[in-house]
C-alpha positions as CSV (number, residue, x, y, z in Angstrom):
1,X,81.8,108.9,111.2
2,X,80.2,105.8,113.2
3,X,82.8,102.7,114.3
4,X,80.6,100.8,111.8
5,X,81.7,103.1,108.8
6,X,85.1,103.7,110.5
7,X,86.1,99.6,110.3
8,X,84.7,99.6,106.8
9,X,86.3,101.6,105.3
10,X,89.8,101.4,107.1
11,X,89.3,97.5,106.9
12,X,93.0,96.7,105.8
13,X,94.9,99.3,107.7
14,X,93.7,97.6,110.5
15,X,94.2,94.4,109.9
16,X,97.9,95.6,108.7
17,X,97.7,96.8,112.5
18,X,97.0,93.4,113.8
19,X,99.0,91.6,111.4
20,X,102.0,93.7,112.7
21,X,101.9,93.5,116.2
22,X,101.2,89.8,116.0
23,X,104.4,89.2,114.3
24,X,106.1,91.6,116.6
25,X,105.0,89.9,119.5
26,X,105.8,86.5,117.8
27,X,109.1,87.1,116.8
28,X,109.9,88.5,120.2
29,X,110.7,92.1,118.9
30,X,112.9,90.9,116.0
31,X,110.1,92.2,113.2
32,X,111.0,95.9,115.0
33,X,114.8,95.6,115.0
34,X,116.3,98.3,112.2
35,X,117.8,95.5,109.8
36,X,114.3,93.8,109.5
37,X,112.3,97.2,108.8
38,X,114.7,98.3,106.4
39,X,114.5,94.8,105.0
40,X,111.3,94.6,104.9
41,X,111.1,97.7,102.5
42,X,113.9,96.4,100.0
43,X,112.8,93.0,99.5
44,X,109.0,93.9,98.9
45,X,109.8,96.4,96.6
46,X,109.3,94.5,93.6
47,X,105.6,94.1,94.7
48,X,105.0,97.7,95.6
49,X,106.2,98.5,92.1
50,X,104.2,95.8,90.3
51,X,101.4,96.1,92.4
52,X,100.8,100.2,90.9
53,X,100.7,98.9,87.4
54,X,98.8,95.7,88.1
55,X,96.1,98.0,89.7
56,X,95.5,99.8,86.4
57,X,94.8,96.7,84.8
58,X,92.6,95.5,87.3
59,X,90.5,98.5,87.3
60,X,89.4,98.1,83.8
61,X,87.0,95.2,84.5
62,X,89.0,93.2,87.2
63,X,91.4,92.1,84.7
64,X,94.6,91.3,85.6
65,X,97.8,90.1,83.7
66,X,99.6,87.1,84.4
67,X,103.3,87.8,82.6
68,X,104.5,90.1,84.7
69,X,106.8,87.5,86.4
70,X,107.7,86.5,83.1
71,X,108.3,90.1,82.0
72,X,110.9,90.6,85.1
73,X,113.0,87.3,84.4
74,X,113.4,88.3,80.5
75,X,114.4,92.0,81.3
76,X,116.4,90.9,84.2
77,X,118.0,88.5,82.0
78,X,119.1,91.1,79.1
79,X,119.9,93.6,81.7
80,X,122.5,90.8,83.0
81,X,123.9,89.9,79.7
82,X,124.1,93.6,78.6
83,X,126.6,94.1,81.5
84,X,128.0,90.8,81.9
85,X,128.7,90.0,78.6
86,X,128.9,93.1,76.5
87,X,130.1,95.6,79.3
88,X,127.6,97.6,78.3
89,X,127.3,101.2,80.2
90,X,124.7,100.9,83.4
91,X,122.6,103.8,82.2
92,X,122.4,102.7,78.4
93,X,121.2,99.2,80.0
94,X,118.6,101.0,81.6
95,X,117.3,102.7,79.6
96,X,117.3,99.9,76.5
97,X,115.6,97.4,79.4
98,X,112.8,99.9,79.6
99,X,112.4,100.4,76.4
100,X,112.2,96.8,75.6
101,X,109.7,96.6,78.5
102,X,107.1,99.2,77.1
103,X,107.2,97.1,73.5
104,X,106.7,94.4,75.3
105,X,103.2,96.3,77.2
106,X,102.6,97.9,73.7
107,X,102.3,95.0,72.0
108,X,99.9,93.1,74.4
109,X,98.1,96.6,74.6
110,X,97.5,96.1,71.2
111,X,96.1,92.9,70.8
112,X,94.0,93.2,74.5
113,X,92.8,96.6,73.6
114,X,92.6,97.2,70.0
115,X,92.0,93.6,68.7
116,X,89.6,92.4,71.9
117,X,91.5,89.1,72.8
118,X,90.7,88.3,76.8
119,X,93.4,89.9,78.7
120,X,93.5,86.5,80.7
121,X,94.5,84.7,77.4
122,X,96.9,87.1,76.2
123,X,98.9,88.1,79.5
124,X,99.1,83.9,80.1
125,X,100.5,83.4,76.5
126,X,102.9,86.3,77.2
127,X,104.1,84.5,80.6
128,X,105.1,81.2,78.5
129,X,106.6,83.7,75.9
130,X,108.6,85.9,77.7
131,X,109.8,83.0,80.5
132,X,110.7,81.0,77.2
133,X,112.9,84.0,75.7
134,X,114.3,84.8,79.4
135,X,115.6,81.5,79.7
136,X,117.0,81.3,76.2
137,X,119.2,84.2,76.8
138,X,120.2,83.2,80.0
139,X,121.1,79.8,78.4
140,X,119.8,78.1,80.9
141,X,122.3,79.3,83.3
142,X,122.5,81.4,86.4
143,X,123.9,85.0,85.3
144,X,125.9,87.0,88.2
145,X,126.3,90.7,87.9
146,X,130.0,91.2,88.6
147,X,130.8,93.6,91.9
148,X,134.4,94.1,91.3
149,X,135.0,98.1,92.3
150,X,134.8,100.0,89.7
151,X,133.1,97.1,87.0
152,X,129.6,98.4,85.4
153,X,127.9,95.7,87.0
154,X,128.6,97.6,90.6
155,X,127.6,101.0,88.8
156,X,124.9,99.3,88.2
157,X,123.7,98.2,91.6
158,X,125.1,101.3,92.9
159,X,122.0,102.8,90.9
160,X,119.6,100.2,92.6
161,X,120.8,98.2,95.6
162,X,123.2,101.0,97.6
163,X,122.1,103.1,100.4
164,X,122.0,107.3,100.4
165,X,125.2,108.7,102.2
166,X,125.2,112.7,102.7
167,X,128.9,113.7,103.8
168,X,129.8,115.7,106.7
169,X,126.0,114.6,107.8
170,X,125.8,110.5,108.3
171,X,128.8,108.6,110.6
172,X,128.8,112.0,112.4
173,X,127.0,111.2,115.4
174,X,126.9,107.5,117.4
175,X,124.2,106.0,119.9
176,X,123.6,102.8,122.1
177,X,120.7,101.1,120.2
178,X,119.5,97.4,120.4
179,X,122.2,96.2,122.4
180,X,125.1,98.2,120.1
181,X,126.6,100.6,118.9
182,X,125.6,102.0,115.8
183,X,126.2,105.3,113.5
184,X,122.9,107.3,113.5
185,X,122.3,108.1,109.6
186,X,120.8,111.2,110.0
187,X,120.2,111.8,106.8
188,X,117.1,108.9,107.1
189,X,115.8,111.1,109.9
190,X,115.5,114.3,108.3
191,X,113.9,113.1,105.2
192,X,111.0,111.7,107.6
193,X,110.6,115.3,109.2
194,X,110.4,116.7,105.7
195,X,107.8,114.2,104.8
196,X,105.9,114.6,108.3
197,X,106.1,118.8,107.3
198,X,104.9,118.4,103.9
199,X,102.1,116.1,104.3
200,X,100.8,118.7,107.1
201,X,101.4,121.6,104.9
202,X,99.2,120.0,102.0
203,X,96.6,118.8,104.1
204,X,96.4,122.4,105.0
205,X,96.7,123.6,101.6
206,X,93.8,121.3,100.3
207,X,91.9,122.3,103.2
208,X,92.0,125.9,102.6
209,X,90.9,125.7,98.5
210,X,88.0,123.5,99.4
211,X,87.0,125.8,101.9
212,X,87.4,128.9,99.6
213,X,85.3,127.0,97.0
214,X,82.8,126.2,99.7
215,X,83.3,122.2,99.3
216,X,82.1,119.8,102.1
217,X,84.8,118.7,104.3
218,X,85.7,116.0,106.7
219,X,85.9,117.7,110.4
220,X,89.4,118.8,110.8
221,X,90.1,117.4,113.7
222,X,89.8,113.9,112.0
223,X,91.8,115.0,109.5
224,X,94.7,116.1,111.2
225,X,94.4,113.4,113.9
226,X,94.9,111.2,110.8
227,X,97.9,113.0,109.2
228,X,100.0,113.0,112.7
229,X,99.6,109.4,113.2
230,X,101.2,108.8,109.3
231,X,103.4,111.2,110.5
232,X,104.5,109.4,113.7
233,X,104.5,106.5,111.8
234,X,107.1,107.7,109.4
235,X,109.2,109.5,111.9
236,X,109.2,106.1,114.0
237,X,110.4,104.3,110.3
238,X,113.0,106.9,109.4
239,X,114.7,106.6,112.7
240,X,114.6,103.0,112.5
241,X,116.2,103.6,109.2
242,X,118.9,105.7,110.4
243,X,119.9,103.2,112.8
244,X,120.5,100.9,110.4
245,X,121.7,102.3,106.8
246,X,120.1,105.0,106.3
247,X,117.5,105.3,102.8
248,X,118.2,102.7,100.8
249,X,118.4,103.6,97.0
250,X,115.6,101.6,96.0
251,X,113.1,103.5,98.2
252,X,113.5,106.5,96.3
253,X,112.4,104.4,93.2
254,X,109.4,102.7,95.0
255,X,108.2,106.5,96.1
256,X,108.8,107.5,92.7
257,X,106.4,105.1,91.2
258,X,103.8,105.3,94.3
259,X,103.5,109.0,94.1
260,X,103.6,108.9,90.5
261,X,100.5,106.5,90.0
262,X,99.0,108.0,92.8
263,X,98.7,111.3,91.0
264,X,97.7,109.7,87.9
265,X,94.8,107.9,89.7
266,X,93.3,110.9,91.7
267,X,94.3,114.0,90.4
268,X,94.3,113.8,86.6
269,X,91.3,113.1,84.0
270,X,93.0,110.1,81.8
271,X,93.4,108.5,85.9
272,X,89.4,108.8,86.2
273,X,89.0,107.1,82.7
274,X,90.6,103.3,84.1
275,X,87.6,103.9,86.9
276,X,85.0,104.8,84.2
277,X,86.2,101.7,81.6
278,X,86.0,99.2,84.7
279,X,82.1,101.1,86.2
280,X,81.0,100.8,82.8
281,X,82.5,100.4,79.3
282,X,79.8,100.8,77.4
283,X,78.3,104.0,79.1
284,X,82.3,105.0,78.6
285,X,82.5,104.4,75.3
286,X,79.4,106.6,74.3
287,X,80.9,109.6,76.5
288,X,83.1,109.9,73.9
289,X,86.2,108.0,75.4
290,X,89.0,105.9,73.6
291,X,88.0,102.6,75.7
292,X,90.7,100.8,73.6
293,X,93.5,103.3,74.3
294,X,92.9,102.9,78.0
295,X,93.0,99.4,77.7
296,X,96.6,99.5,75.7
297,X,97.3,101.8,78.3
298,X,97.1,99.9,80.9
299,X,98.9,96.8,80.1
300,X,101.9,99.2,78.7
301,X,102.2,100.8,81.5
302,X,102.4,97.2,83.6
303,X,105.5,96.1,81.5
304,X,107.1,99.1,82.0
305,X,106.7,98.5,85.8
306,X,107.7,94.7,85.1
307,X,110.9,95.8,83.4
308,X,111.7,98.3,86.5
309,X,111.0,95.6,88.7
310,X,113.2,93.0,86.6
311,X,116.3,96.0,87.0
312,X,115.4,95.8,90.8
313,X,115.1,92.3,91.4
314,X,118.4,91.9,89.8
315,X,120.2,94.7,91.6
316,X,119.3,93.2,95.1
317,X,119.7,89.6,94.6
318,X,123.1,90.4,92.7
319,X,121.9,87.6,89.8
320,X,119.3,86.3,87.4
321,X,118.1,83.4,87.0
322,X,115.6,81.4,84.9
323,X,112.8,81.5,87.8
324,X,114.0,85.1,88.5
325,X,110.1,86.5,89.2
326,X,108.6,83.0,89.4
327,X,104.8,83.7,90.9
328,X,105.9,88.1,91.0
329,X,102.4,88.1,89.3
330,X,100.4,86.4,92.3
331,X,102.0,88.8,95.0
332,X,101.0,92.1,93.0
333,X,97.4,90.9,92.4
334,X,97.2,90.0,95.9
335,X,98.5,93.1,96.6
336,X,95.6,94.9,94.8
337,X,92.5,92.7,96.2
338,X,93.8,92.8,99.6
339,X,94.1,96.6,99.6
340,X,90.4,96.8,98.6
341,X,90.6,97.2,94.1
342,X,87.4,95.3,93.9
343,X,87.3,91.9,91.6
344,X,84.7,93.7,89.5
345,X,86.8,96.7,88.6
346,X,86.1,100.6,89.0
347,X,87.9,101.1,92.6
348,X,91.0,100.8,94.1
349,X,93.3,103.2,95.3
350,X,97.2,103.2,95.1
351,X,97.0,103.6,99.1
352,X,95.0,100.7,99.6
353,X,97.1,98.9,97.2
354,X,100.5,99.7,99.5
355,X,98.8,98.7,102.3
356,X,97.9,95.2,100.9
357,X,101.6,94.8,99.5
358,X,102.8,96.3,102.7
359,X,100.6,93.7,104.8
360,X,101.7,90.7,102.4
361,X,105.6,91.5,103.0
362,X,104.9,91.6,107.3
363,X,103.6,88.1,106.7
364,X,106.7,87.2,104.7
365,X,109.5,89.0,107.1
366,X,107.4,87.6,109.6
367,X,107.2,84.0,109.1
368,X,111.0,83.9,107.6
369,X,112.4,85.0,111.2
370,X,110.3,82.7,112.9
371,X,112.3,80.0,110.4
372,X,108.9,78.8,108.8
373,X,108.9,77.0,106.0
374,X,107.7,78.9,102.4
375,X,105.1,76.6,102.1
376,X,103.1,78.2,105.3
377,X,103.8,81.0,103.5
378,X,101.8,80.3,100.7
379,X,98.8,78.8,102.8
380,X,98.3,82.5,104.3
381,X,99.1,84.4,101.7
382,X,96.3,82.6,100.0
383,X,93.7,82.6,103.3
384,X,94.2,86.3,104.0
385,X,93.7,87.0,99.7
386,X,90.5,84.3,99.9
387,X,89.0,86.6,103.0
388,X,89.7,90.3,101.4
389,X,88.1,89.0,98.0
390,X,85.0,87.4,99.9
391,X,84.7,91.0,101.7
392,X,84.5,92.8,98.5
393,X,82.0,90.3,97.3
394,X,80.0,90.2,99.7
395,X,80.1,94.7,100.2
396,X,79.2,94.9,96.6
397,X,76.3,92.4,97.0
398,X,74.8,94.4,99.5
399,X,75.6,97.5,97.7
400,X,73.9,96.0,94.4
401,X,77.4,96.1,92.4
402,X,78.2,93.0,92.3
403,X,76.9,90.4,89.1
C-alpha cells in the first residue's frame, strides 16, 4: 500500500489524530486528564448510539431521518413520568420505552418503505410530531428523576449512569497520578487486556480460515502492526479509566450496539442488503430482494436506537426536558458523513462511523475546557462536516459514482 492509498483510505482516523493532539496541546494536557477521557465517552454516547442506526438509513440512498431528536425527548419524557409519577419498576420502563420506540420506527417504516413517501418528509413530520407529544407529556415542565437511595428513579440510573465496581478487586490498590492520589480501578484495566487479547486472537483466527481457503490477504505485518496500535490505544484508555472510575455503565451499552451493528453490517446477508438498496434499488429489486422491507427496516431499527438514546440521555443528565435531544439528529448524521458513509448511499462502515462521532465529541470536550462559547462549536462542527462531504463528492466524481 502506497502513502497515496494509505491517506485515502485512513482519511478520518488521521485527522481524528490531528484533531486530538491539537486539543491536547491546546488545552494544556487537560483533554488527557482521566475525568475528561472518561467524559468524553459518557457524554458522546448518545451519538455513538444514534449514529449506528442513522447509518442504516443513510445507506439506503443517502437518506437520513430527521426525528430522531424528537424520538429521544418523547421516550425520555414517558420514561420520566413512568418513574416519577407512576413509580413504575426501572426494568418495566425499559422495556415499555422500547417498545414504544420500535412502533414509533414501525410506523414511519411503513409509510417510507411500503407506501413511498420521501424519507426526508416523513422523518421531518415525525420530528414536529413526536417533539409536540414529548412536550405535552412533560406539560411543558422540566421532569427530574428522583435519586433518593433506594427510589426507582436511582435503580434506574443505576442501570445507565453508574460505574462497574468488582469487589475485593477495585479500591484495592492506590497510586500518585496527575498530581493525586487516586484508587486504581483495576477492573477498567483488565477489561482492556482482554480486549487487546481478543482482538489479536481473531485477527489470527480470520487470518488462518482465509489462508486455508486460499483467500488474498493483506501482508501480515500490516495487519498486526495495525491491531497493536488499537490495542495500545485501548490499554492507554482503560488505564486512563481506572484512574478515574473505572467502566462506566453506559459503555457497556454503547459496545453493545457498536458490535451489534457492526456484525449486522459485515458479517450477515440482510447487512449486505442496506449496501445493495443504496448501490442500486432497482438492480436490488429484480435480484429478488424485499427493497421495501429494508427500507422499514431501517427506520425501525433508528427509533429503537432513538428510544435507547432517550433512556441514556435521561440517565446522565438526571432530567428531561422539552428540548431534551434538540439538534441529536445533526450530530449522528455528522457522525456518518464524516466517518466516510458517502451522501449517495451504498458505503459506510460502523468503524468509520465511531470515528466521526468519536472526532465530533474531541471537538466538543475540546472547545468546552478551553471555555468557548457553543456557538464556535457549531461553526466547526459544520466546517469539518462541509469538508468530509466535499471529499466524498469529489472521490466519487473521479470514481464515476457520483450523479
Amino acid at each position: 500500500m502506497n502513502v497515496k492509498t494509505f491517506i485515502k483510505k485512513y482519511t478520518m482516523v488521521i485527522a481524528l489524530v490531528v484533531v486530538f493532539i491539537f486539543f491536547a496541546i491546546w488545552t494544556d494536557q487537560k483533554l488527557l486528564l482521566a475525568q475528561n477521557l472518561s467524559n468524553l465517552l459518557i457524554q458522546n454516547s448518545y451519538v455513538l448510539v444514534l449514529a449506528c442506526g442513522m447509518l442504516m438509513c443513510i445507506l439506503t440512498g443517502g437518506n437520513i431521518d430527521l426525528s430522531v431528536g424528537s424520538t429521544v425527548c418523547l421516550i425520555g419524557a414517558v420514561a420520566a413520568q413512568m418513574l416519577t409519577k407512576h413509580n413504575m419498576n426501572p426494568i418495566a420502563v425499559i422495556c415499555l420505552c422500547l417498545l414504544f420506540s420500535v412502533l414509533i420506527g414501525m410506523w414511519q417504516g411503513f409509510w417510507i418503505g411500503y407506501i413511498h413517501i420521501p424519507p426526508f418528509i416523513c422523518t421531518l413530520a415525525g420530528m414536529f410530531l413526536f417533539r409536540g407529544f414529548g412536550r405535552a407529556i412533560l406539560e411543558s415542565k422540566t421532569i427530574a428523576i428522583t435519586q433518593s437511595e433506594g427510589s426507582v428513579g436511582k435503580k434506574f440510573l443505576d442501570i445507565f449512569a453508574s460505574y462497574i465496581d468488582v469487589p475485593g478487586l477495585d479500591h484495592s490498590w492506590t497510586i500518585k497520578a496527575e498530581d493525586r492520589t487516586v484508587e486504581v480501578k483495576l477492573s477498567a484495566f483488565i477489561l482492556g487486556i482482554v480486549i487487546a487479547v481478543a482482538l489479536i486472537a481473531i485477527t489470527i483466527l480470520n487470518r488462518a480460515k482465509k489462508a486455508k481457503k486460499g483467500y488474498k490477504q493483506e501482508p501480515a505485518i500490516s495487519q498486526f502492526g495495525k491491531i497493536l496500535v488499537i490495542d495500545a490505544l485501548v490499554l492507554a484508555y482503560t488505564w486512563k479509566l481506572a484512574l478515574y472510575k473505572g467502566i462506566p455503565v453506559m459503555a457497556i451499552w454503547v459496545l453493545a450496539v457498536v458490535c451489534i451493528y457492526a456484525f449486522i453490517t459485515s458479517k450477515t446477508a440482510f447487512g449486505r442488503y442496506f449496501y445493495a438498496v443504496g448501490g442500486n434499488e432497482k438492480a436490488t429489486k429484480l435480484s429478488g430482494i424485499n427493497t421495501n422491507k429494508v427500507y422499514f427496516m431501517a427506520y425501525t431499527s433508528m427509533s429503537l436506537l432513538a428510544g435507547l438514546s432517550g433512556l441514556l440521555v435521561a440517565a446522565r443528565v438526571g432530567s428531561v426536558n422539552g428540548d431534551t435531544g434538540n439538534s441529536f439528529e445533526m450530530d449522528a448524521i455528522g457522525s456518518c458523513f464524516i466517518g466516510g458513509a458517502s451522501a449517495y448511499g451504498g458505503s459506510g462502515t460502523v468503524g468509520g462511523v465511531m470515528v466521526g462521532a468519536i472526532l465530533l465529541g474531541v471537538i466538543n470536550q475540546g472547545m468546552s475546557i478551553k471555555g468557548l462559547d457553543n456557538n464556535w462549536q457549531y461553526v466547526v462542527k459544520g466546517g469539518v462536516l462541509l469538508i468530509a462531504v466535499i471529499f466524498d463528492v469529489v472521490s466519487n466524481k473521479k470514481t464515476g459514482k457520483a450523479g
